[in-house]
N, C-alpha and C positions, 0 to 999 in steps of 0.2 A: 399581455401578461407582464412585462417588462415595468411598463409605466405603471403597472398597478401595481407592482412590488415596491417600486420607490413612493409612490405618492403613500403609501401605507407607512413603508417605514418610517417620512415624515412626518405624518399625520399622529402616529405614538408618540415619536418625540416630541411633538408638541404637548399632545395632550397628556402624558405622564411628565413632563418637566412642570408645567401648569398644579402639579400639583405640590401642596403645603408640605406635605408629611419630611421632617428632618430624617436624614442617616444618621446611623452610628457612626464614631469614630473608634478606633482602635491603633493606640501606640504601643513602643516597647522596646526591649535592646533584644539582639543577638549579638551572643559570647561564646566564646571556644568553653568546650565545657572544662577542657585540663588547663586552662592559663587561666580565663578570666578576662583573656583581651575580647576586643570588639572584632567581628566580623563583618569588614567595609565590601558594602556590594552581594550581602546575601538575600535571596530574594522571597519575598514575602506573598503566598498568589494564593486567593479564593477561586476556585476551579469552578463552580456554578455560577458566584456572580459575578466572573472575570473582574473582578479586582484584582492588586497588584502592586507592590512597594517592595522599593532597594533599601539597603541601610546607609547610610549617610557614616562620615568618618568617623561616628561615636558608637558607629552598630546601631544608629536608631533608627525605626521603621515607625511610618505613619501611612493609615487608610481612614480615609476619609467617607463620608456618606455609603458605609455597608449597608445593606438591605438586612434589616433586621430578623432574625430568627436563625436556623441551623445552618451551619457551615462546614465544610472540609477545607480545612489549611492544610499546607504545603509550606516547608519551610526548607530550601535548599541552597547549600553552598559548594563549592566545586575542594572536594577533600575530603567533605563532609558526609555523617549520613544525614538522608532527609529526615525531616519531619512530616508525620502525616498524621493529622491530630482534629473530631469533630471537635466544636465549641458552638455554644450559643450565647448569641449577642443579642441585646438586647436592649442595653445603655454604655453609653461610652465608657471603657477599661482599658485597663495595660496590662499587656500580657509580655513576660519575658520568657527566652528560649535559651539554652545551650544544647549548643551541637556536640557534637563528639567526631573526633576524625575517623574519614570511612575504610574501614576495609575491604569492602564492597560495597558500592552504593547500589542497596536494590530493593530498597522503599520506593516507592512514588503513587501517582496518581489514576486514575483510570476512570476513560468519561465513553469508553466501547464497551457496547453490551449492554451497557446498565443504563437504567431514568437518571441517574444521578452519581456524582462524583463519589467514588467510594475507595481504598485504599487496595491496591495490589494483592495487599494481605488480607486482604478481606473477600476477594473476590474467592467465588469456589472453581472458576475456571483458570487456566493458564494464559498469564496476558504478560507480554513483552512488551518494556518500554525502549524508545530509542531517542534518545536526547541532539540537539543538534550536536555539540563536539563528536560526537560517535561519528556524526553523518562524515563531520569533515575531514576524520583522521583515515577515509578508508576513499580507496578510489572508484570511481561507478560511471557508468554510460550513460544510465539512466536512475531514475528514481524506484522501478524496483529492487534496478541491479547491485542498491547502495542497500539493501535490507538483508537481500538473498543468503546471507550468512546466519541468520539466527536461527536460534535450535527449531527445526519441525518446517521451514520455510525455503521453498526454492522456486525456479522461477523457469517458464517458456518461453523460451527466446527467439527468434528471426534475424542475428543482426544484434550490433550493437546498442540500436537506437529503439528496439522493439521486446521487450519484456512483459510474461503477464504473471499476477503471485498464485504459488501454489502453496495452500497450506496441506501440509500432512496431505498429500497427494490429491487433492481435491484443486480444480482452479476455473480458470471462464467465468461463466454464470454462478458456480457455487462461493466463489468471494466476495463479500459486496465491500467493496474501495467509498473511505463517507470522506470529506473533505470539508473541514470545517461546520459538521452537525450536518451536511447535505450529503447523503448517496450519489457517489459519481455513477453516471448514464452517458456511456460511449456506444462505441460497436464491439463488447467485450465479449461478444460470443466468438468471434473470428479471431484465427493463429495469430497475425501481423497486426489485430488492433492490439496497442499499447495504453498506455493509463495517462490520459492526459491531464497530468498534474505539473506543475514547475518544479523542476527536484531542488534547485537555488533557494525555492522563498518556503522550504518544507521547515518549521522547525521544531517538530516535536512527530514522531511517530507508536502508534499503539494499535500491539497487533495482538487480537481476541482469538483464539484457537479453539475450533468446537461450534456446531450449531449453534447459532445467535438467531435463528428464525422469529425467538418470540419478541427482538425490538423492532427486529429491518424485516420482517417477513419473510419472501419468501427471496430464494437465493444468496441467504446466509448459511449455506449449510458446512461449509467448511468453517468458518469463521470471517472476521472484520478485520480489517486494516483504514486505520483512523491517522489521515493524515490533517496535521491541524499546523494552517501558515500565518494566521492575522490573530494575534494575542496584545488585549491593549498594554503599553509601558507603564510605567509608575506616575501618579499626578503627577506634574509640574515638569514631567521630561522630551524634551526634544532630543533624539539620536535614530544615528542608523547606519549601515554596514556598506561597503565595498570589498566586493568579492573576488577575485579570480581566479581561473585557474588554468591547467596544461596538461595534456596526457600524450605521450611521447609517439605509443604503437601508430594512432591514426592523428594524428598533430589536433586532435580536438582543444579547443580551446573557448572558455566560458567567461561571462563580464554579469555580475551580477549589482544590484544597489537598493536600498530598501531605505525609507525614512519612516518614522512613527512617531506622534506626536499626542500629548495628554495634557488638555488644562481643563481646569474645573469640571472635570466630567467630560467633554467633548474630546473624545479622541477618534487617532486615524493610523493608517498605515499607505503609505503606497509602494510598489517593487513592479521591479525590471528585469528583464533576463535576455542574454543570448547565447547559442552556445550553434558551435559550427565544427566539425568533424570529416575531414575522409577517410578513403578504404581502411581497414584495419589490418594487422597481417599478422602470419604463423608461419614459422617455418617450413611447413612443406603448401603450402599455397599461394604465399608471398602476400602480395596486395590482393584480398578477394573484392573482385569488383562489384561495384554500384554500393557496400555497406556504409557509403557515405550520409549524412542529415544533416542537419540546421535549424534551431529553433528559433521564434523573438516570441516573448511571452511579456504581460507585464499584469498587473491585480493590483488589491486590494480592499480598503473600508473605511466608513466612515462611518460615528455610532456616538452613542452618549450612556452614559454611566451614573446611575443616582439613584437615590432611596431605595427607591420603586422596581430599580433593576436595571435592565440595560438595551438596546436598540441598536443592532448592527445593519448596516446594510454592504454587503460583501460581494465584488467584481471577481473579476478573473477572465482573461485574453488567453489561450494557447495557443500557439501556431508551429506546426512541425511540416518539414518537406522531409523524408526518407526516401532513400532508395531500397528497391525491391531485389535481392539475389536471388538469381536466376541459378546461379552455378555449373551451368554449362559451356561444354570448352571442346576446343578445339583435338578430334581422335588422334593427330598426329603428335602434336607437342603438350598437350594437354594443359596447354592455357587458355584463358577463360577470351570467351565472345562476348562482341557487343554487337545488339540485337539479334542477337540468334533467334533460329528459324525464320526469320522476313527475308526481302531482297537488300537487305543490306548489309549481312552477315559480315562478320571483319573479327579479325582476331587484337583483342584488346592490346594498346601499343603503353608506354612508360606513363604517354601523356594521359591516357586515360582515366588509368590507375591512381595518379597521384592529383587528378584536379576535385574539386568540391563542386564539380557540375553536377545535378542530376542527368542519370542517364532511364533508359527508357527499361521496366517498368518502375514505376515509383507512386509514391502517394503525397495527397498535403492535406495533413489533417488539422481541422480547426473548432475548439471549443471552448464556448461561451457562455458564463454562468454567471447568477446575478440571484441574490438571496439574501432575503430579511429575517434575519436571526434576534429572538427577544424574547425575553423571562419576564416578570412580573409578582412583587410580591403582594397577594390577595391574601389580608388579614395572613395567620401563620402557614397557610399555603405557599403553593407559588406554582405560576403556567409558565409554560413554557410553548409560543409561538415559531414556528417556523417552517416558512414558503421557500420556494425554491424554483428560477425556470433555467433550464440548458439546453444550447443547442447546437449538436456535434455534427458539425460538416466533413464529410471525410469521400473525397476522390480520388479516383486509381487510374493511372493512365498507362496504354501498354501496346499503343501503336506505334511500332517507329518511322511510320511512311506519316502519319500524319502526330506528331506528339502532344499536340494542344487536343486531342480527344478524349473527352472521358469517358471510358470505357464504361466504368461502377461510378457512382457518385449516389451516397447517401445523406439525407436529411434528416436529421434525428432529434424530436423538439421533445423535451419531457419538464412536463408543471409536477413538485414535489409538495408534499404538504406534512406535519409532525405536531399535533397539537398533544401536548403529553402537561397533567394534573398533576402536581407532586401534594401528595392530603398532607394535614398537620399530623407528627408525629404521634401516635397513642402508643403508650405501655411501650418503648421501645419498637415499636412495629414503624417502618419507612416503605409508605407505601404508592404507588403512581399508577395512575391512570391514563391510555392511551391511544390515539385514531395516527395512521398515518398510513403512505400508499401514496401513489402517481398517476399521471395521463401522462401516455407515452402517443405521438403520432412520428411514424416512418411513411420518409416519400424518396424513393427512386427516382436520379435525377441523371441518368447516365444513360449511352447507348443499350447499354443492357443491365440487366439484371438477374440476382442469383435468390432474392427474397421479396416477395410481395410487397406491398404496401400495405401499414397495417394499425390500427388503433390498440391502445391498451389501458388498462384502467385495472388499479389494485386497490384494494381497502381493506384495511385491517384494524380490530382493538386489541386491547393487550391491558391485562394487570399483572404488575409486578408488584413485589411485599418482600424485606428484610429485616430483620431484626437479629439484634446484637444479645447473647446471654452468657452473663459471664467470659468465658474465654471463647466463645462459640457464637461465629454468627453462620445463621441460616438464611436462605434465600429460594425463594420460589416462584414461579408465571405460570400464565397461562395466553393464549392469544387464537384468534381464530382469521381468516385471511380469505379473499375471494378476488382471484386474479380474471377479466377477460381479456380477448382477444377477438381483433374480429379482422382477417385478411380479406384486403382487397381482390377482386376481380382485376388480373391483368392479363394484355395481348400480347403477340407476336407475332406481326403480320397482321393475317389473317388466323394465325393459331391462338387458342387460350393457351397461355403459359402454365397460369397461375388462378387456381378456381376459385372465389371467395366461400370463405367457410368462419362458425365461430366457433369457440372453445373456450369451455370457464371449467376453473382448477382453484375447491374450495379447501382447507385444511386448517385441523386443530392444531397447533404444537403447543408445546409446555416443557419446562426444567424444573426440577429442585436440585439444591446444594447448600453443601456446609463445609465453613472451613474452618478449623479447630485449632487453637494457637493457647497450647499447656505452657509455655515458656517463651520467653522475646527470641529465644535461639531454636526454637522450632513450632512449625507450621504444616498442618495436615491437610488437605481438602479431597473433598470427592463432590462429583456433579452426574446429573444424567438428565439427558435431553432428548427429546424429538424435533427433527427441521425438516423441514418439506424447499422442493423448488420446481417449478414450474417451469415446462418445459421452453425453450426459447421459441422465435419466429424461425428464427434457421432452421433447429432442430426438428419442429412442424411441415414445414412448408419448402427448404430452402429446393431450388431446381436452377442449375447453371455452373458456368464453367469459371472457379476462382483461381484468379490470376497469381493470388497472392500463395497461394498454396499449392499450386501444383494439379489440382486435384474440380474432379467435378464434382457436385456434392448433391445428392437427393434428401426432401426428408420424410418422413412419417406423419402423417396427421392422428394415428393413433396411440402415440404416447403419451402417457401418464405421466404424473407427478411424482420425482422422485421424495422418497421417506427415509427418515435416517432414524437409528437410535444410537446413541452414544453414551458411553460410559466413560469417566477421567476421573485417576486417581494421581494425587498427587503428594509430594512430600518435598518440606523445603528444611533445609539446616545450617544456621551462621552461627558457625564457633570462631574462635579463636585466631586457631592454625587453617582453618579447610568451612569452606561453605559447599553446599552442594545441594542440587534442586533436581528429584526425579518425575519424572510426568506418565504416568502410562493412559495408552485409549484405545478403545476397541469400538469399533462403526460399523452398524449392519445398516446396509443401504438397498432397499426393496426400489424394484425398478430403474437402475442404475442405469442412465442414457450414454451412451457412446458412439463413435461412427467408426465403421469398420468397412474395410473394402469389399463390394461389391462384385459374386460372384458370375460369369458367365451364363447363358443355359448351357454351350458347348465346354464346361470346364475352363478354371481360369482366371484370372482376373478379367473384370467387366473394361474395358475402356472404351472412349470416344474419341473422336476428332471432331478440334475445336479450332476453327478456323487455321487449318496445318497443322497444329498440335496436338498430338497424341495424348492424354489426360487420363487417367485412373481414375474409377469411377467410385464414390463412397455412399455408404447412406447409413444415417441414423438408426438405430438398434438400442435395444432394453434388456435388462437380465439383471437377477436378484447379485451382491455383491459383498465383501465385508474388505475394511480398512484397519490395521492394527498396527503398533508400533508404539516403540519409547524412545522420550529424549531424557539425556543423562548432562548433567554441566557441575564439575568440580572443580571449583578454584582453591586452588591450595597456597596461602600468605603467610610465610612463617615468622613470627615473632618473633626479635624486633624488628624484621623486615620488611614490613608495612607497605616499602615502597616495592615491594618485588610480588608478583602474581606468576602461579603455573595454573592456566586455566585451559581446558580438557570440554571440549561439547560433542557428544554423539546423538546420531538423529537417527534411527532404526524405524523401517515403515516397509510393510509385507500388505500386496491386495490382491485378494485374490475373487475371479466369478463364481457362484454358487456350483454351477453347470461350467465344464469345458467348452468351448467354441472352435470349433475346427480345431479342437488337438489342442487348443489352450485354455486353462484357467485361470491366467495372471490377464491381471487392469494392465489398461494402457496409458500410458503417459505417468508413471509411478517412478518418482525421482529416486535414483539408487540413495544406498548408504554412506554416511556420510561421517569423518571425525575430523575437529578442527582442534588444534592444538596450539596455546601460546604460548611464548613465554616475555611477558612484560614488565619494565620497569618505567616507574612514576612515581615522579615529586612534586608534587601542589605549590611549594616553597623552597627551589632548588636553590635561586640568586635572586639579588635583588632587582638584575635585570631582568633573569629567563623566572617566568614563570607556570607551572603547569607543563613538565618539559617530562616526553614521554620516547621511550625506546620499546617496540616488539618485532618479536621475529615467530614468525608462525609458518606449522604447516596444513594444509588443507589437503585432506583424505578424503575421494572420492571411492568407493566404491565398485569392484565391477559388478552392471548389473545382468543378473543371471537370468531373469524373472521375467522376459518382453512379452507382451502380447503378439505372439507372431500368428495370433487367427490369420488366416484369409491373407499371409504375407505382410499384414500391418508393418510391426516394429524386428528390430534385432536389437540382439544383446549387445551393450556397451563397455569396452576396455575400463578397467578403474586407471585410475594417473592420483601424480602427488603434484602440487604447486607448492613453491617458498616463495613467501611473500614476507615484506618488512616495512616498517615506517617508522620515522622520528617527528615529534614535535613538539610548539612551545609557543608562548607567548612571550613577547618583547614588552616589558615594562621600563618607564621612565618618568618620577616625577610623579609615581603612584596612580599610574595611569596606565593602560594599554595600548603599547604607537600601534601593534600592528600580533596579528598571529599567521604559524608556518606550518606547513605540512609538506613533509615527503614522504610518499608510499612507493614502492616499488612491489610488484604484481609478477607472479610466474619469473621469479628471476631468471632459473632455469631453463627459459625458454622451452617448454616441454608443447608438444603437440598432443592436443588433446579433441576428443568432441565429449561434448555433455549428453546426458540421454535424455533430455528436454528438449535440446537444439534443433529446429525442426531442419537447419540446413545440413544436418547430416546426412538427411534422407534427397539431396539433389543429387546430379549429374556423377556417373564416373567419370575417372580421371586416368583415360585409355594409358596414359604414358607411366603414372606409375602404378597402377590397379585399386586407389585408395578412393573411397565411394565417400563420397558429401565431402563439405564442408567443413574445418578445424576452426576449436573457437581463437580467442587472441593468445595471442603470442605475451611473451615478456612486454610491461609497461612499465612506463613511469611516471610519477604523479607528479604534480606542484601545485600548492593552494597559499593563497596571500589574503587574509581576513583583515583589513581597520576598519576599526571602529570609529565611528563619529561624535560626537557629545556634544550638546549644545544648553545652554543656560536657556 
């Protein structure tokens, strides 16, 4: 599959450069709209046909060989607001731009959800953009942990090194993570898998809120997070970045480097990452052992760009080793063990705590993708090709008498496929055509296992149609999807573990929306949707004892597909003084899959003993459900104060089961409530050295949550807590240049003790000495980041 992806992707470029047909060109200036001066370094980018131009010291921008027909331009400058403006090309023109300085920048792009690039403002769902600067002004562990602030978004965590997203309370399987136009395929049904993506070479993030079923199928039900790291530079430019960085709590410390290069059409990227971390600590825990990792990651692309359209062919390496906490400790002093329960049992000593060894249990996850991304303009059409294979290796090891054992080891290969038809525009109507779906094979490669071996095969069509009327654009799909499954026959011993069985899981979904924009200072939308997701392998089949979670896990083979319908309204307003953006949504979710501990027949929780280990037994369960809540964001910039923001986010989200379940009707795993509050000041043009020099100091309002799923002993309720957090920073100019940019954040100054109601280490070991049960998350941090740039002729 590998070799057939590259030999393809060559094979295009050959035979689409082969051909005659001339591009458009397109010049022009960018100018501040209130002076008149030039805008040196604003950037000029066709989001379909990955073209791309800076302005040069007169503000003049040149694209060379566009693909002729409909486009969405983006015109953004850092101060500025964007431009987000369709046009058709069709012979060479100049086009000239004025910005206006922003008050908000909160125009941009949007390539989740939809067949095609279409404007924020246009979308009828809720979609949050996240620019690289954002990434780097904020401190993270990992790359979802650098999102987990945005309204409606939070995350399940393991650990520092171990996050998965949760939109509006939905997460696992109902988020589908696409990574450069390719759906990422880990082991995202399990607590401790994390998202194996490079958070270093991330630089642009877009995150869709709401069943997206009818682009990605099935397991978009909560919504899309569109991470996108290989963007070609401007013709004629060679540059690329040195990164590092420092975070104080667990001495983590990151070395990042990227190069990218553009001539005549043939461009490329390549990047590097490493990032190494130990224990992290809290005040009433100290150093919690083994939350140590280490990553070496490195990617990229290599592609060509002309008339006709464009040909990527896109890598990516991840390599992660983590350690697994355990959280158990010692009943007398109530410090933590290493290898607890074997015969080696010992109470964790300085040296343990503070080294970047793995200790025993831990994982090393490794994932590898390789995908041929390419468009195509057919007369005023245009296809849109792209293949895809990955394959996620991920082994667990949890024997400390012999530690080169792998207990779990899975093999996870999936071939992706998206061929999507964009027609010629009629009467304003944008309409696309669409097949896409996977083969997935899993192989068990470890002493044991806890899920089958198993084949998968999805396929789906889909039509989408937009169109623009007057102030009012409308949008609607439809899509139909037929997912199998067929689990292998597996032994143990002489016992069947694992019976082989199939299971196919067909469904319509469809949206309509419209979003209604009376005035450039406000913006209406409403949508409603149906998503379906099909049930996973675990959830099916799983039978065994996970090391990573504590827990034993059974599953159901007669679960259903879960079904959603949703409803989002929305309202957005930029005035003056105060912008402000409300979102409400209501989710009724028929079949609603969850795992819930497993009762006795003598009364009780169910457990096992799992080789000396005592385990709590869970299994998979179904029951009708609904999801409701609003997020609320006012930024208030008072005139002439431009550079000063009080910006204000609340994220309100209530789920509750149709039916109580042992005494409960609240979901489980349902992130409390949440207010985060800033207050920032920022100057675009502070000095002629510093430039882009920013101050905030914020508080972040957790919620207590009242609301747990305590069926059957599951969850308990979580204390709310306050964190203060702040950061400074800037760019260093000299000679009209940038030597270098700075970031300090400082995290939980406070040092407050806290646990999240996400954190699955809350729910480990007591701590006999002071009575405080699981796990607290990090303590006070401190950040450091050092960005140059490189430039080259």
């Amino acid at each position: 599959m590998k070799g057939f992806l590259v030999a393809l992707s060559l094979f295009l470029a050959l035979v689409t450069t082969a051909q005659l047909r001339q591009g458009v060109n397109l010049t022009g200036k960018i100018t501040d709209a209130a002076t008149g001066s030039p805008l040196v370094g604003a950037s000029v980018y066709f989001t379909d046909a990955r073209v791309g131009a800076t302005t040069d010291q007169e503000g003049v921008y040149t694209l060379r060989n566009v693909p002729s027909g409909h486009h969405l331009l983006e015109i953004t400058f850092a101060g500025y607001t964007t431009i987000v403006e369709h046009i058709d090309i069709t012979e060479n023109q100049e086009r000239n731009f004025s910005l206006f300085p922003a008050v908000v920048e909160n125009q941009g792009v949007t390539v989740t959800g939809v067949t095609s690039a279409t404007s924020t403002r246009k979308a009828p769902i809720p979609v949050t953009l996240i620019r690289k600067s954002q990434l780097m002004e904020n401190a993270s562990t990992n790359l979802i942990d650098a999102i987990a602030k945005q309204p409606g978004i939070s995350q399940v965590s393991t650990g520092p090194a171990i996050s998965k997203p949760v939109i509006r309370g939905l997460g696992y399987n109902r988020v589908v993570v696409v990574n450069d136009g390719m759906r990422q395929e880990g082991q995202q049904w399990g607590d401790e898998h994390g998202i194996e993506i490079d958070e270093a070479s991330v630089s642009r993030v877009e995150i869709l809120k709401g069943p997206a079923s009818l682009i990605y199928g099935s397991d978009a039900l909560a919504g899309v997070i569109n991470f996108i790291t290989n963007t070609p530079v401007a013709e004629g430019v060679l540059k690329g970045n040195v990164y590092s960085s420092y975070q104080t709590n667990n001495g983590q410390w990151g070395l990042h480097g990227d190069m990218a290069g553009n001539q005549n059409g043939f461009n490329w990227n390549a990047y590097g990452s490493y990032k190494s971390a130990k224990d992290y600590q809290n005040k009433w825990d100290g150093r919690v052992l083994n939350s140590r990792f280490n990553e070496r990651n490195f990617g990229g692309y290599v592609g060509v760009n002309k008339s006709w359209g464009f040909s990527h062919l896109i890598f990516s390496s991840f390599n992660q080793k983590v350690g697994l906490v355990e959280g158990e400790r010692d009943d007398q002093t109530g410090k933590f063990l290493v290898n607890a329960g074997s015969p080696l049992e010992r109470i964790a000593t300085d040296a343990d705590l503070n080294s970047r060894d793995l200790l025993i249990p831990h994982q090393h996850v490794q994932h590898y993708k390789l995908m041929s991304d390419n468009s195509f303009r057919l007369g005023k059409s245009r296809l849109r090709l792209n293949l895809g294979y990955q394959d996620n290796l991920r082994k667990e090891f949890g024997n400390p008498e012999d530690p080169s054992e792998t207990e779990l080891a899975f093999d996870l290969k999936t071939a992706t496929y998206n061929v999507q038809w964009r027609l010629p525009e009629i009467t304003n109507w944008e309409t696309a055509l669409g097949i896409n779906g996977m083969y997935q094979n899993n192989e068990n490669k470890g002493v044991e296992a806890i899920i089958p071996d198993y084949n998968l095969f999805d396929i789906g069509g889909f039509v989408y149609t937009q169109r623009d009327v007057q102030k009012t654009t409308i949008s609607a799909g439809l899509r139909f999807d037929n997912r199998s499954i067929n689990g292998l026959q597996m032994m143990e011993g002489t016992n069947v573990k694992f019976s082989s069985f199939s299971k196919d899981f067909a469904n319509v979904t469809g949206s309509v929306g419209v979003s209604y924009h009376p005035t450039d200072k406000v913006n209406l939308k409403a949508n409603f949707s149906r998503g379906f997701r099909a049930p996973t392998l675990s959830e099916l089949a799983a039978n065994g004892a996970h090391e990573g979670t504590n827990r034993y896990e059974y599953g159901s083979r007669d679960l259903k597909s879960e079904r959603s319908l949703q409803g989002d309204l929305g309202v957005d307003l930029d005035y003056e003084h105060i912008s402000l953006a409300v979102n409400l949504f209501y989710n009724r979710l028929n079949d609603f899959i969850f795992y819930r501990r497993l009762a006795s027949a003598l009364g009780g929780d169910s457990t096992l003993i799992v080789d000396g280990e005592e385990l709590q037994a869970f299994q998979y369960s179904q029951q009708n459900a609904k999801l409701y809540g609003a997020e609320l964001n006012v930024d208030f910039h008072p005139h002439p104060l431009d550079w000063l923001h009080f910006e204000n986010t609340l994220s309100l989200l209530r789920g509750r089961f149709s039916d109580a379940l042992d005494g409960s009707n609240n979901l489980p795993m349902i992130p409390a409530n949440r207010w985060i509050s800033e207050l920032r000041a920022q100057y675009t043009k502070s000095h002629k050295t510093l430039r882009n020099f920013y101050f905030r100091v914020e508080l972040d309002k957790t919620f207590k949550q009242n609301n747990p799923f305590t069926g059957y002993n599951t969850e308990t309720a979580t204390s709310g807590y306050v964190l203060l957090n702040s950061g400074v920073g800037t760019d260093i100019h000299a000679h009209g240049k940038t030597l270098f940019s700075f970031h300090f954040t400082a995290n939980n100054i406070t040092d407050v003790a806290y646990q999240s109601h996400l954190n699955r280490l809350k729910y480990t070991d007591v701590n006999n000495a002071t009575g405080r049960i699981g796990v607290y998350n990090t303590g006070r941090n401190f950040s450091f980041k050092v960005n140059v740039p490189l430039n080259f002729k």
